[in-house]
C-alpha positions in Angstrom: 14.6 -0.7 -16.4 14.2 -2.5 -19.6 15.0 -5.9 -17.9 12.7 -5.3 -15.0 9.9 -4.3 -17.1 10.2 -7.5 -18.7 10.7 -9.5 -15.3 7.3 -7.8 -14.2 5.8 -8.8 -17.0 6.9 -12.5 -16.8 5.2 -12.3 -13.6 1.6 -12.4 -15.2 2.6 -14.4 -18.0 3.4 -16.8 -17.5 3.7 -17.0 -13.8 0.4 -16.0 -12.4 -1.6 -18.0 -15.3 0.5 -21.2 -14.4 0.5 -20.6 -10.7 -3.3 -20.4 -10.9 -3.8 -22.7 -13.4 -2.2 -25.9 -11.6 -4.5 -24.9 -8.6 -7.8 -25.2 -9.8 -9.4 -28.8 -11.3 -8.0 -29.6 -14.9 -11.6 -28.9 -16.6 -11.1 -25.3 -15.6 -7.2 -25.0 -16.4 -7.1 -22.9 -19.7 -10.5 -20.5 -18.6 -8.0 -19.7 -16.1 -5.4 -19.2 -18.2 -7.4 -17.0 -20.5 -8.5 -14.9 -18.0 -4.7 -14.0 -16.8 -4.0 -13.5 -20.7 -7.0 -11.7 -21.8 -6.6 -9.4 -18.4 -3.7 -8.5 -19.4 -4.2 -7.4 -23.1 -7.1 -5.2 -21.9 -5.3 -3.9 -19.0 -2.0 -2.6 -21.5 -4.8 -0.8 -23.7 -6.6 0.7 -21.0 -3.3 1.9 -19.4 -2.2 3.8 -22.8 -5.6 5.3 -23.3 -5.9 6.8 -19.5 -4.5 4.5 -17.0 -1.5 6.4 -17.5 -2.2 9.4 -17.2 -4.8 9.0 -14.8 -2.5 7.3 -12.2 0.9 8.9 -13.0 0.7 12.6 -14.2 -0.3 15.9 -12.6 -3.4 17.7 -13.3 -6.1 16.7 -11.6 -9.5 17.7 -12.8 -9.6 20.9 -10.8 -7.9 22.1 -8.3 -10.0 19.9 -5.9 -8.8 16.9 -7.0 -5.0 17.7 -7.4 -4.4 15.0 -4.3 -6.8 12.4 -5.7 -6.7 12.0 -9.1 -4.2 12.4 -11.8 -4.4 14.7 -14.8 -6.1 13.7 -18.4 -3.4 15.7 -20.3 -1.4 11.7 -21.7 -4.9 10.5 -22.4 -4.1 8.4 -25.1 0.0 9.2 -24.6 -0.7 12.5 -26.1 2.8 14.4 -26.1 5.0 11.2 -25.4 7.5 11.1 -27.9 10.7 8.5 -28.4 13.0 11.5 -26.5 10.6 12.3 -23.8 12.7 11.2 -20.6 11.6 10.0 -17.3 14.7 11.2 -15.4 17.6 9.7 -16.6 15.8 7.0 -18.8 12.9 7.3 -21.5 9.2 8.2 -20.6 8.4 5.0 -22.8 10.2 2.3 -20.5 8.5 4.1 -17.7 5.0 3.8 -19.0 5.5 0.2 -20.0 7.0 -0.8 -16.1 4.1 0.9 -14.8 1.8 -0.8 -17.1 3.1 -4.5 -16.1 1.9 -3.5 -12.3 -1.2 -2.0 -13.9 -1.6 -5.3 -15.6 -0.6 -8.0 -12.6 -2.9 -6.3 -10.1 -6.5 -6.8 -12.1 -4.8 -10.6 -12.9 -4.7 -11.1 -9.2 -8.1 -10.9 -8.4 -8.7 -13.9 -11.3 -7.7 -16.2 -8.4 -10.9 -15.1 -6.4 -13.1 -16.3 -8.8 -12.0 -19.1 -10.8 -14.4 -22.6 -12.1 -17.4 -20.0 -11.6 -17.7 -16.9 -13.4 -18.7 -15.9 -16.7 -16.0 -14.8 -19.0 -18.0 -11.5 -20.3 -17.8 -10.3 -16.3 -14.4 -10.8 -15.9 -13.4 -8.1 -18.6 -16.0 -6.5 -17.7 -14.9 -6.1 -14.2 -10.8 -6.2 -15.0 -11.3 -3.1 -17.1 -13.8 -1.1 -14.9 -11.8 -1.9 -12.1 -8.6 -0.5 -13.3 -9.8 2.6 -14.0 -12.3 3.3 -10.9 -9.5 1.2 -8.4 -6.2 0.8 -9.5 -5.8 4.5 -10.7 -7.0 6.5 -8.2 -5.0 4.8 -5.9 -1.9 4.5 -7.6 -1.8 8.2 -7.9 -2.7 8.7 -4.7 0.7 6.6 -3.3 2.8 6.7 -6.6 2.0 9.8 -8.4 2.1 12.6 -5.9 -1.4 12.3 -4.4 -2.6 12.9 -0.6 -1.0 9.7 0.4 2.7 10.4 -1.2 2.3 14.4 0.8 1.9 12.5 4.0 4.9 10.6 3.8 3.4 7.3 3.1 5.6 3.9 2.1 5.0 1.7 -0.6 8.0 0.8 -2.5 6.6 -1.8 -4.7 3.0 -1.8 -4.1 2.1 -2.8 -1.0 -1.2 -1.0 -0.8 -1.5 -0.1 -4.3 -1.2 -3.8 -5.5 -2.3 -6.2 -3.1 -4.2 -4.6 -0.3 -6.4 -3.0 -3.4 -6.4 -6.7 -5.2 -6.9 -8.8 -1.9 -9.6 -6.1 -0.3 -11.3 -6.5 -3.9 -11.2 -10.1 -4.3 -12.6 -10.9 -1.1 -15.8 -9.0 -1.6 -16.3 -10.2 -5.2 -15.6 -14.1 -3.8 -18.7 -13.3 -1.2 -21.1 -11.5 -3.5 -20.1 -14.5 -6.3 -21.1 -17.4 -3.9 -19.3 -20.6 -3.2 -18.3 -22.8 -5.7 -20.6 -26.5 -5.4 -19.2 -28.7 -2.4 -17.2 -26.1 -0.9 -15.5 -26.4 1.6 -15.9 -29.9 2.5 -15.8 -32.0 -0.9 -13.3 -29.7 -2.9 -10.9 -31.5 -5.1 -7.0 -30.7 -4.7 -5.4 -29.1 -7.6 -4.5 -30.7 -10.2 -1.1 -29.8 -11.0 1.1 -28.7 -8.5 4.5 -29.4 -10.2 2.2 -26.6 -12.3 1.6 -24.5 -9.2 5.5 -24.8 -8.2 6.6 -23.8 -11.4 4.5 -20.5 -12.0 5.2 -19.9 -8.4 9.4 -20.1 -9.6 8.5 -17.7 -12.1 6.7 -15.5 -9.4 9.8 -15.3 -7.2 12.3 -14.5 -10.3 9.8 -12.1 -11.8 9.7 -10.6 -8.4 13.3 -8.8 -8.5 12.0 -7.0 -11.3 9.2 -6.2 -9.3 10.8 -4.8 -6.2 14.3 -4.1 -7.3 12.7 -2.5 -10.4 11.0 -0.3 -8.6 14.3 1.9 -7.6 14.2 2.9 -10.9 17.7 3.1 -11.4 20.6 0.3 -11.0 21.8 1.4 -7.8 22.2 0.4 -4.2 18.8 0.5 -3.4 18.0 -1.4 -6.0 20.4 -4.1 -4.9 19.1 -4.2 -1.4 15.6 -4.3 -2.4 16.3 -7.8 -4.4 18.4 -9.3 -1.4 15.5 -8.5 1.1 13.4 -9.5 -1.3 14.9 -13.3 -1.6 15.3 -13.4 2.0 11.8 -12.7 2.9 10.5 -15.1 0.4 13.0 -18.1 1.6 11.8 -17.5 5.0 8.1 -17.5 4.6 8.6 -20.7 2.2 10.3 -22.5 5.2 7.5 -21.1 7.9 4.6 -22.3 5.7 6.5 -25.4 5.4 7.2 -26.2 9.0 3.7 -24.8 10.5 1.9 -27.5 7.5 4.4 -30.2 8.8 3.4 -29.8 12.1 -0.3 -29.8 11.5 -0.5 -32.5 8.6 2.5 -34.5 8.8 3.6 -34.0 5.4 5.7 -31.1 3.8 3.4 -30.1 0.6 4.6 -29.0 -2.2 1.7 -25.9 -3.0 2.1 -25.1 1.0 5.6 -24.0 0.7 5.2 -22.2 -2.8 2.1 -20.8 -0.9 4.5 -19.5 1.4 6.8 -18.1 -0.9 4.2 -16.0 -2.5 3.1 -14.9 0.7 6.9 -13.7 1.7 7.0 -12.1 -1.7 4.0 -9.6 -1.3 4.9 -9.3 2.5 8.1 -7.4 1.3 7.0 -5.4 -1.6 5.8 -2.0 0.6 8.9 -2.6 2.6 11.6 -3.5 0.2 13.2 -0.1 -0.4 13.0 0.4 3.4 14.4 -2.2 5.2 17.5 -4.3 5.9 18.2 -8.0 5.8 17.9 -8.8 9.1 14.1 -6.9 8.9 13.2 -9.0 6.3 13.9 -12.2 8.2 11.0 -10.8 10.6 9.1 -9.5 7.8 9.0 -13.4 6.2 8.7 -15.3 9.9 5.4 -13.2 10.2 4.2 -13.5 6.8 4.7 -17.4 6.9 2.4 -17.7 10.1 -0.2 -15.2 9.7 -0.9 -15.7 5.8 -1.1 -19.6 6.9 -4.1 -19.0 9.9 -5.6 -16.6 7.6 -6.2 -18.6 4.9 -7.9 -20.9 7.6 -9.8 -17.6 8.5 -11.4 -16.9 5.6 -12.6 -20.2 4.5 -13.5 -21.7 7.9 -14.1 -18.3 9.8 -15.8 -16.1 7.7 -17.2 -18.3 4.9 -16.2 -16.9 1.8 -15.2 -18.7 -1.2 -12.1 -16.9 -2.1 -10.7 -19.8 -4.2 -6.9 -19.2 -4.2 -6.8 -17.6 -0.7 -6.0 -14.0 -2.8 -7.0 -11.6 0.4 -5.3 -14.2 2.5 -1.8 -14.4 0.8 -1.9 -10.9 -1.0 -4.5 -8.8 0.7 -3.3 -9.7 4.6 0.4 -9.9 3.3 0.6 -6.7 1.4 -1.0 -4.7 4.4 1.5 -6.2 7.0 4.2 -5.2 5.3 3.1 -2.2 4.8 2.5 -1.7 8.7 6.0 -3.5 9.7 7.6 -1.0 7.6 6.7 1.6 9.7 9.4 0.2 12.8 11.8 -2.0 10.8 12.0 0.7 8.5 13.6 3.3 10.5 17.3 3.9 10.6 19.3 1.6 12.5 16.9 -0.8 13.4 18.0 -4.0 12.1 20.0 -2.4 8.7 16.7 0.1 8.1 17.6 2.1 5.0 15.6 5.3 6.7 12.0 6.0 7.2 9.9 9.1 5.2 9.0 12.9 5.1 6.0 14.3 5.2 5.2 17.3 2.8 6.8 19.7 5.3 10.2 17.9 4.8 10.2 16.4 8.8 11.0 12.5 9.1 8.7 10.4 10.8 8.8 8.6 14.4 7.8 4.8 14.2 4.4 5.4 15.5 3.7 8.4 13.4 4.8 6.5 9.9 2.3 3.5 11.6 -0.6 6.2 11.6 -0.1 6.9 8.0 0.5 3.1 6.9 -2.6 2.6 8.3 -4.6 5.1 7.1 -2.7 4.6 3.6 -4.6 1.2 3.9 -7.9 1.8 5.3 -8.2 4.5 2.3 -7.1 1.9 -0.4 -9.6 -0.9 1.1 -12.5 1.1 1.9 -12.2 2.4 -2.1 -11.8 -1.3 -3.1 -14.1 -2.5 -1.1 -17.1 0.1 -2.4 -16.0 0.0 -5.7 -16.0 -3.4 -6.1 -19.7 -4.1 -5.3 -20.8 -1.1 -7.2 -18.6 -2.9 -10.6 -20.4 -6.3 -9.1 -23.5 -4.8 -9.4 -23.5 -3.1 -12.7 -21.3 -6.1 -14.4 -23.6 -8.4 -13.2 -27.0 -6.0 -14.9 -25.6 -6.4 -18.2 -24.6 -9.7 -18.3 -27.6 -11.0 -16.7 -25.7 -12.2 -13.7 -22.1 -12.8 -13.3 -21.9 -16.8 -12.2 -22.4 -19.4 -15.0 -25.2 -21.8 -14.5 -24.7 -24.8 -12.7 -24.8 -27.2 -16.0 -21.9 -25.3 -16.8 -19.9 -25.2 -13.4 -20.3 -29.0 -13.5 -19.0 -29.3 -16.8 -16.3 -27.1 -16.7 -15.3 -23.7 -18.4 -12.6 -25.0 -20.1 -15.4 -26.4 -22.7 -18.2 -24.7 -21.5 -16.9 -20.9 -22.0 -13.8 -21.7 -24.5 -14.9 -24.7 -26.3 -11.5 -26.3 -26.0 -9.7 -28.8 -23.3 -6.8 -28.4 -21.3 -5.7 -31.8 -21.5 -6.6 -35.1 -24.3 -6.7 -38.2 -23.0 -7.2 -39.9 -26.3 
């Protein structure tokens, strides 16, 4: 658990900020990477104070709100002590794997935003976020809430990660606005031997991630990192081949693209499923997280600069679906599907009901909450977008004073 904690962790930093980082334009390389740094800080000292307990305890405040919020009684880690156990490993390595989730999920949504927003808003919104999204809904799946007593899947985070992150970034992309000449006169990014490293660091950090999330070293835990490679290697070769096909040219950021996309496909279904299931699991993540990034651009218009709902929202909430069939016993190696609260296992079609509403729940919250933050972030800080002197010149020296990059 030790070594997965710190696998999850390398996932943020320095994965996500260099992943990011090599995709936007080099004037706006280390606002990018401050984000994903400073995100992360605040999100490890929010966690301690309530995430924690919020999104992992028992409680409630009342007896109302038992199945949908956790209890305030580790504000602060208030009773953890060096021999509190978790099971069979300490309290402490648990709160500090659960924190690197609580941290990675807030750093996704950066890529949503990026060369645009005001550096004040984005902790702003990270740290409001966490507490009025990320907890509530971890506790619902992950801590015993409504979701977890209907028998709900999500191994890795799924819907508590990326359908939360990609539902949230999509809204805060259209209520930012576009960034000047999208989509037409956009440049490329400006690193992608960047982009394919951080994206390497993705797929090891992964394993930690998904295997991890067993919490013990065991079988499951062994199975979980297989699928996990296999989905990603698949999706990386789809995205390849489809961006072949319709370009000419294998691209470097479109087969990491594809790799990330395998990555969060598998997450919810990653304790559940066999090898063969993951195959499927990465063949489908490759195509549709390829036409929807297309979608939202083209389609719907919004501005979501590192395609974050396409890749992590749409991704996370097909896994999370697929698990429902490939997840059942004997179907292509399924490791066995859930129980409700009664302690009966779930047909196919009745783990799909609850997938689904698992997901409708955990975007609708996103979704609401997000605009609300928007809208109160953006009253203090007198609007969250930076002024159009500033886009043009770039936050690197415009919000942080400093340059990615000397020519001299």
């Amino acid at each position: 658990m030790l070594t997965a904690t710190a696998l999850v962790l390398f996932m943020t930093l320095p994965g996500l900020a260099l992943f990011y980082g090599g995709l936007v334009q080099s004037k706006n390389v280390l606002s990018v990477l401050m984000h994903c740094f400073a995100v992360a800080c605040l999100a490890s000292i929010i966690w301690i104070a309530v995430g924690y307990s919020l999104a992992l305890t028992q409680g409630g405040f009342g007896e109302d709100a038992r199945g949908w919020i956790g209890g305030k009684g580790k504000f602060f880690l208030n009773g953890v002590f060096e021999e509190s156990m978790n099971g069979d490993f300490p309290e402490s390595v648990w709160i500090m794997f659960q924190m690197t989730f609580a941290i990675i999920t807030p750093a996704l949504i950066v890529g949503a935003f990026v060369e645009r927003i005001k550096f004040t808003a984005v902790m702003l919104f990270s740290g409001l976020w966490l507490i009025v999204v990320y907890c509530p809904v971890c506790y619902w799946v992950w801590g015993g809430g409504w979701l977890a007593q209907a028998g709900v899947i999500d191994f890795a985070g799924g819907i508590v990660v990326h359908a939360t992150a990609g539902a949230s970034a999509l809204t805060l992309a259209w209520m930012l606005g576009r960034r000047s000449g999208f989509p037409r006169n956009l440049k490329p990014p400006h690193s992608p031997g960047m982009v394919m490293m951080g994206a390497a660091m993705l797929w090891v950090g992964w394993f930690g991630f998904n295997a991890g999330s067993a919490a013990a070293a065991n079988g499951d835990a062994g199975m979980a990192m297989l699928v996990t490679h296999i989905s990603a290697a698949t999706a990386s070769l789809v995205w390849m081949f489809i961006e072949w096909k319709k370009t000419g040219k294998p691209g470097l950021v479109g087969i990491v693209t594809g790799t990330i996309a395998g990555l969060a496909t598998i997450t919810p279904a990653s304790g559940a499923v066999g090898p063969m299931g993951a195959v499927i699991i990465g063949a489908v993540a490759g195509l549709v997280c390829y036409f929807a990034c297309g979608f939202v651009k083209e389609k719907l218009g919004v501005d979501d600069s590192l395609d974050i709902a396409a890749v992590h929202g749409v991704g996370g909430i097909l896994g999370t679906l697929m698990v429902s069939y490939l997840g059942q016993t004997g179907v292509l190696g399924g490791q066995g599907i859930s129980q409700n609260e009664d302690g009966a296992y779930l047909t196919w079609k009745e783990q799909f009901a609850v997938q689904a509403e698992g997901c409708l729940a955990a975007i609708a919250l996103s979704v609401v909450a997000t605009f609300i933050i928007v809208k109160i972030v953006s009253a203090v800080t007198g609007g969250i977008r930076v002024s159009e002197e500033d886009e043009t010149k770039g936050l690197d020296q415009a919000a942080h004073g400093e340059n990615g990059y000397s020519l001299n």
